[in-house]
C-alpha positions as CSV (number, residue, x, y, z in Angstrom):
1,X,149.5,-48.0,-115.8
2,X,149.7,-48.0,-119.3
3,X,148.8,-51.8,-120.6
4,X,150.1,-53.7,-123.9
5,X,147.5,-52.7,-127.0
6,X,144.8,-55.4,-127.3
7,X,144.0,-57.9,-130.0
8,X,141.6,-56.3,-132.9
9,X,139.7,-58.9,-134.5
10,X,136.7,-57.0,-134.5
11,X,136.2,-53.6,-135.9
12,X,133.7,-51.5,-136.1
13,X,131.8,-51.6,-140.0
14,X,129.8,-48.4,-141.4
15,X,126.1,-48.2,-140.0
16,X,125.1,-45.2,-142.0
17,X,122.7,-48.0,-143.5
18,X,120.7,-48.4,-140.3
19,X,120.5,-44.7,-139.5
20,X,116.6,-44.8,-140.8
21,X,114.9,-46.3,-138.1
22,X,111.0,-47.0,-138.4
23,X,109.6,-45.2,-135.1
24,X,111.1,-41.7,-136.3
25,X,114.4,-42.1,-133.9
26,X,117.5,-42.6,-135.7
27,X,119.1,-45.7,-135.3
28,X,116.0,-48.0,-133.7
29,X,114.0,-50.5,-135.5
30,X,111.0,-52.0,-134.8
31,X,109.1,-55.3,-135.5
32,X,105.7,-56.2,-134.6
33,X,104.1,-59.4,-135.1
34,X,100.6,-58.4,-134.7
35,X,100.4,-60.9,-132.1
36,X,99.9,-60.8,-128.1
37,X,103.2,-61.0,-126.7
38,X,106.1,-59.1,-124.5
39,X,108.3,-56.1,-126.1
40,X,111.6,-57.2,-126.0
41,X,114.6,-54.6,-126.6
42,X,117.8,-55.5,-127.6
43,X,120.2,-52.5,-127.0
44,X,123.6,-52.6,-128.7
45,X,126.5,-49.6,-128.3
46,X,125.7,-48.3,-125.3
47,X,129.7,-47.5,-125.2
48,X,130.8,-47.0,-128.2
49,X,133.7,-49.0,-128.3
50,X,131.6,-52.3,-127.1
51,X,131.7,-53.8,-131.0
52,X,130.4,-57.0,-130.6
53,X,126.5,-55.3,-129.8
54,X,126.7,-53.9,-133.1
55,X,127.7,-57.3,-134.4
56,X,124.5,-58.7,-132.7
57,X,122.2,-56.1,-133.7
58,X,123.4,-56.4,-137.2
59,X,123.3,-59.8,-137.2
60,X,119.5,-59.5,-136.4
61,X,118.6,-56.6,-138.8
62,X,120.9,-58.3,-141.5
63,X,119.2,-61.8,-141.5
64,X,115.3,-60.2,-141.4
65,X,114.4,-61.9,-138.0
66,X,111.0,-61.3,-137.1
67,X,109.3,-61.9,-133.9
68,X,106.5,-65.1,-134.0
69,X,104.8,-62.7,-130.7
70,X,105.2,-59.1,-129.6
71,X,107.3,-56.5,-130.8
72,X,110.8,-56.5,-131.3
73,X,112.9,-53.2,-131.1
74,X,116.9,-53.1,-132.3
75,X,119.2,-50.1,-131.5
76,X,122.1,-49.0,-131.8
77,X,123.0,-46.6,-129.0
78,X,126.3,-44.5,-128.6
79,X,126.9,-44.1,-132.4
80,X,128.2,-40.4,-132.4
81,X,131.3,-42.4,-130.0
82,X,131.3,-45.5,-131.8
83,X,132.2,-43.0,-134.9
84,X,134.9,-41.5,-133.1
85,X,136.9,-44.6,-132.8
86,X,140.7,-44.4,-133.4
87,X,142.0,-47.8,-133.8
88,X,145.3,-46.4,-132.1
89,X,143.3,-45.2,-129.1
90,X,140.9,-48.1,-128.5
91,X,139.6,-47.1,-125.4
92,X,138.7,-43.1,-126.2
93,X,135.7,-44.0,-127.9
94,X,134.0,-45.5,-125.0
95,X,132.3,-42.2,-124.4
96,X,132.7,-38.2,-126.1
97,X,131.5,-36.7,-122.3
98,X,129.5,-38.9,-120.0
99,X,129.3,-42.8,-119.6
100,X,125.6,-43.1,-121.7
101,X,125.6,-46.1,-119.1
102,X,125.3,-44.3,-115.8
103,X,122.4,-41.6,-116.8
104,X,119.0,-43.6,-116.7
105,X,117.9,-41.2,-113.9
106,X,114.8,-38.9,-114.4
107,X,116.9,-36.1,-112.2
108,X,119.9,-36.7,-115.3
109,X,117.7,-36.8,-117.5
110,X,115.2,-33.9,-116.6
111,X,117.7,-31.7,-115.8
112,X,119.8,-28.8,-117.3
113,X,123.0,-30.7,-118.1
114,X,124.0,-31.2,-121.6
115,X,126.0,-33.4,-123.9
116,X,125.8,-35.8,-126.7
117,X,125.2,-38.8,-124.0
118,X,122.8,-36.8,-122.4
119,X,121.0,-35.7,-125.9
120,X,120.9,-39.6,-126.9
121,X,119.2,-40.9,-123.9
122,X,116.5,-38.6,-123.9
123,X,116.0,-39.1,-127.2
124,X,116.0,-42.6,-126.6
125,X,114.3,-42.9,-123.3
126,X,111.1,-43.8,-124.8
127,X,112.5,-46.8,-126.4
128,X,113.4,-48.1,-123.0
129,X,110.6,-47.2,-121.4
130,X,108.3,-48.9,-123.9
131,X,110.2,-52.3,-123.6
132,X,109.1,-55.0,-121.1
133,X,112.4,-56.8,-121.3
134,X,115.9,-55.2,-122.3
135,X,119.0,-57.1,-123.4
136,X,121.3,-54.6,-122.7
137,X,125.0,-55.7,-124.8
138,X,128.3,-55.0,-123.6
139,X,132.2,-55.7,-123.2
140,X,135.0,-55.5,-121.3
141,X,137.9,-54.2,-121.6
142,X,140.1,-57.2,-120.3
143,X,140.1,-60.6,-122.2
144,X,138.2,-61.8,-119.3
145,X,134.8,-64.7,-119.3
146,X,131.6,-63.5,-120.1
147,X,128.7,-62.6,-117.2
148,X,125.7,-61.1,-116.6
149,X,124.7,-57.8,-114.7
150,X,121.6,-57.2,-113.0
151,X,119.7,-55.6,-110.4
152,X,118.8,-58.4,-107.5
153,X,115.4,-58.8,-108.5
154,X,114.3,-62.3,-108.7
155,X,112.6,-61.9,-112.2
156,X,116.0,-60.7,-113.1
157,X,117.6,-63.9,-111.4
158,X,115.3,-66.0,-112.8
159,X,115.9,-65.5,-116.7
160,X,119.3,-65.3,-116.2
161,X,119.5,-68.7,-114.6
162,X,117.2,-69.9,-117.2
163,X,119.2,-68.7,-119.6
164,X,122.3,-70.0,-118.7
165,X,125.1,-68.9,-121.0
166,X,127.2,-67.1,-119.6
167,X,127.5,-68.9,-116.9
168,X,128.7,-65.9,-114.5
169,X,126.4,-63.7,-112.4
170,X,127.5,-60.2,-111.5
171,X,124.2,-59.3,-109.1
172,X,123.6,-55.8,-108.0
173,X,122.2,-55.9,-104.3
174,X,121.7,-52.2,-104.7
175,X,122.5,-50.8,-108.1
176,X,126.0,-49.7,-109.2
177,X,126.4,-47.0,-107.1
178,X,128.0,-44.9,-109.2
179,X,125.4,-43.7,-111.5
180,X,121.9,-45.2,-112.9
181,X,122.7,-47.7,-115.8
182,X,120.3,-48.2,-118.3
183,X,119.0,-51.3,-117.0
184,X,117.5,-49.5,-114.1
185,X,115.6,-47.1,-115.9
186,X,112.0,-46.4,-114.6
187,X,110.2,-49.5,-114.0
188,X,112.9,-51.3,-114.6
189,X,114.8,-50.3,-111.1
190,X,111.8,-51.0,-108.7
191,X,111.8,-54.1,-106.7
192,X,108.3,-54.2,-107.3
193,X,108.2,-53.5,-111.4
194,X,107.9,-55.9,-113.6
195,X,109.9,-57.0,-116.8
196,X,113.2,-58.4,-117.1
197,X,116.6,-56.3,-117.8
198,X,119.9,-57.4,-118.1
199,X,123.3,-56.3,-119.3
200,X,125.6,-59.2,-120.5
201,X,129.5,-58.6,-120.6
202,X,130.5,-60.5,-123.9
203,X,134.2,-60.5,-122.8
204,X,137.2,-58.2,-124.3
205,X,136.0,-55.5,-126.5
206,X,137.7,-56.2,-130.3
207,X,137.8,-60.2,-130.4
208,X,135.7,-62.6,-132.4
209,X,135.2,-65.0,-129.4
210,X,132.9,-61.4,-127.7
211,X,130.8,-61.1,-131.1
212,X,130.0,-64.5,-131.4
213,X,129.0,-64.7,-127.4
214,X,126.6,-61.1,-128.0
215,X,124.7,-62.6,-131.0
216,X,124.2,-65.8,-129.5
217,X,122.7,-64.6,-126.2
218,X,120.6,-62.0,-128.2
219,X,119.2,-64.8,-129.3
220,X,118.8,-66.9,-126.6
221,X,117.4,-63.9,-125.2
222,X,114.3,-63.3,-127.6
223,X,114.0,-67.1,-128.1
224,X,112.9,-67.4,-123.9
225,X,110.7,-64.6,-124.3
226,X,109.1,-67.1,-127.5
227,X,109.7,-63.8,-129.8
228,X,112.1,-66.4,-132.3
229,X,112.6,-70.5,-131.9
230,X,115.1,-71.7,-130.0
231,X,118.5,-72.3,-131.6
232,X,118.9,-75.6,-132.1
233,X,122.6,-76.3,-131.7
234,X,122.0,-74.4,-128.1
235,X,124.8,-76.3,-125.7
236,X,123.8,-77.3,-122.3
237,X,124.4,-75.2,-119.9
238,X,127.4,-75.0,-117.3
239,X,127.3,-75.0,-113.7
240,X,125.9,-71.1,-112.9
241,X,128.2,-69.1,-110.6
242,X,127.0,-65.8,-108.8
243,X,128.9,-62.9,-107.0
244,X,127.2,-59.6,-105.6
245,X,128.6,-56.9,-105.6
246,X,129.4,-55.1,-102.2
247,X,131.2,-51.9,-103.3
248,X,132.0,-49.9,-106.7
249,X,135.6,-48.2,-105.7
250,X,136.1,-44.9,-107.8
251,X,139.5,-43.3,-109.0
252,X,139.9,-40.5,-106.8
253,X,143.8,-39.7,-107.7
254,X,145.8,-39.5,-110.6
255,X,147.9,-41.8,-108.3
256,X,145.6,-44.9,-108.4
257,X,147.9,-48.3,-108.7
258,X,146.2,-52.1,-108.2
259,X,148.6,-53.7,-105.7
260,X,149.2,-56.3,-108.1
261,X,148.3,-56.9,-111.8
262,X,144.2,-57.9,-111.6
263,X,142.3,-58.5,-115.2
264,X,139.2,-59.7,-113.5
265,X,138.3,-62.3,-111.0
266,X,141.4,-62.3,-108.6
267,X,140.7,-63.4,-105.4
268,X,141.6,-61.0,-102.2
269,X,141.6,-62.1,-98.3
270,X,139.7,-59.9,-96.1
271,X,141.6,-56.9,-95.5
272,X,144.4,-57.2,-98.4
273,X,145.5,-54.8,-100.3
274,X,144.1,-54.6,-104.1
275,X,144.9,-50.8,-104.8
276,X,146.0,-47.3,-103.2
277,X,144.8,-44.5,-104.5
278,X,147.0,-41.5,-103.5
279,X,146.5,-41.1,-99.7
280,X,143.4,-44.1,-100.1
281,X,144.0,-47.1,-99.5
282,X,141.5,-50.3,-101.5
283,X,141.1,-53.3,-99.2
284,X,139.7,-56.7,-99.7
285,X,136.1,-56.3,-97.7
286,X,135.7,-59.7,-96.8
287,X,137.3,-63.4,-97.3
288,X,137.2,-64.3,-100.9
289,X,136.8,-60.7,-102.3
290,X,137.0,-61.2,-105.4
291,X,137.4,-58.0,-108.1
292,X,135.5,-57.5,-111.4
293,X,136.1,-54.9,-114.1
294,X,139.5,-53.2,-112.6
295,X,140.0,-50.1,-114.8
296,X,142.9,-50.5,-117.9
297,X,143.5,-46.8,-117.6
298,X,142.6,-45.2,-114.6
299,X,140.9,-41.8,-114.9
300,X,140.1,-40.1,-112.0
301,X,136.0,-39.6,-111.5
302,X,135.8,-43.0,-113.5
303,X,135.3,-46.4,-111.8
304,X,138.1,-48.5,-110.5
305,X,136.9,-51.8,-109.9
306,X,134.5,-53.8,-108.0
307,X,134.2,-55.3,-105.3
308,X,131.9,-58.5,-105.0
309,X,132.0,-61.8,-103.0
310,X,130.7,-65.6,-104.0
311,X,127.1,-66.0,-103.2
């Protein structure tokens, strides 16, 4: 299912020069106000080929921006993948072993498995934990529109609506189901927690259009929490659409094949075909099915695509 090279317009920039954090954890920064007020996080490189984060977060170190309240903390996540990137194998540096995205659980991360993924989020699980609301910035691989990602907690809901760009909600009744993302780390992923966390999707992972989309909700994000002002060329926003997501379909052969081509967002009929997957068959679960992040290159134990519905 090999697929026609993407579009680089971004590409990833030496960061040795942000290696020296401030809280004695390389690659985090941190910025207090010394006045009352939420800590925000904004979380770039979680997958190490997601650029346009580390566009954002530079962005923010690069221009000195302060918060007016609270503490703000910058970091850069995946960086031993990022490094690894191979412009002739794009997608490679996504990860070195495990998906750093799917291993926010204390079982993950108190147990006895290792690799650098593993090593990185327990180095950084502090920094999440200590944050009241995470921006969590990411990419796809198709040229597809931006969204957000969240758990289906109102406080969740609510920001996202408030904050309006991208227009396009991605709403997790009951997490991924294929792993504990970041987002739902501790506090975080309890109904009854507090403090916002979302991922946004900036769209495909090397274009310009992606950067420019992750640096301006990064902003938009600290300026609703009142850490920065509010931009002030800040368009109005669209008409919000939400989907929730019913099912996350893995790759359980190396025979997976989408029924037809999908980039994100076709719409299936209850019980159509979208994908077979050796003996398995992939059917549309209700009317309007509509699928979201179908895999480029289908690796087996990797996700496949998912599932949602219009809400």
């Amino acid at each position: 299912m090999s697929q026609n090279p993407p579009v680089f317009e971004v590409l990833p920039r030496d960061l040795s020069a942000y290696r020296q954090g401030n809280v004695g954890i390389d690659y985090v920064h941190r910025f207090e106000s010394g006045k009352p007020g939420p800590h925000v996080l904004i979380n770039a490189l979680t997958h190490g080929n997601e650029i346009c984060g580390m566009v954002a977060a530079t962005h923010l170190l690069d221009t000195g921006v302060r918060p007016l309240i609270g503490t703000l903390t910058i970091s850069f996540a995946n960086v031993a993948a990022y490094e690894s990137f191979d412009q002739s194998r794009p997608f490679e540096s996504r990860q070195l072993v495990h998906n750093l995205n799917r291993v926010w659980s204390a079982a993950e991360l108190d147990g006895t498995i290792d690799s650098p993924e593993l090593q990185r989020a327990r180095a950084l699980r502090p920094v999440v934990a200590a944050a009241d609301h995470i921006l969590d910035i990411h990419s796809t691989s198709q040229d597809v529109q931006p969204f957000w990602v969240y758990p289906a907690y109102p406080r969740n809901a609510e920001a996202a609506l408030a904050l309006g760009r991208p227009p396009v909600h991605l709403v997790m009744p009951s997490g991924l189901g294929s792993g504990t993302p970041l987002i739902q780390h501790g506090r975080h992923g309890q109904a009854d927690g507090t403090g916002v966390a979302l991922v946004v999707e900036c769209g495909q992972h090397f274009l310009q259009s992606a950067a420019d989309v992750a640096t301006a909700v990064a902003q938009d994000f600290l300026a609703h929490f009142g850490l920065i002002a509010p931009l002030a060329d800040r368009p109005a926003p669209e008409a919000q659409r939400r989907y929730e997501l019913l099912e996350t379909c893995m790759v359980r052969t190396a025979d997976f094949r989408f029924a037809r081509p999908v980039q994100g967002f076709e719409v299936f009929a209850n019980g159509e075909l979208i994908a077979t997957d050796g003996p398995h068959e992939i059917r549309a679960l209700c009317d309007d099915c509509t699928v979201m992040m179908p895999t480029r290159e289908p690796i087996v134990g990797r996700e496949a695509v998912y599932l949602t519905r219009p809400i």
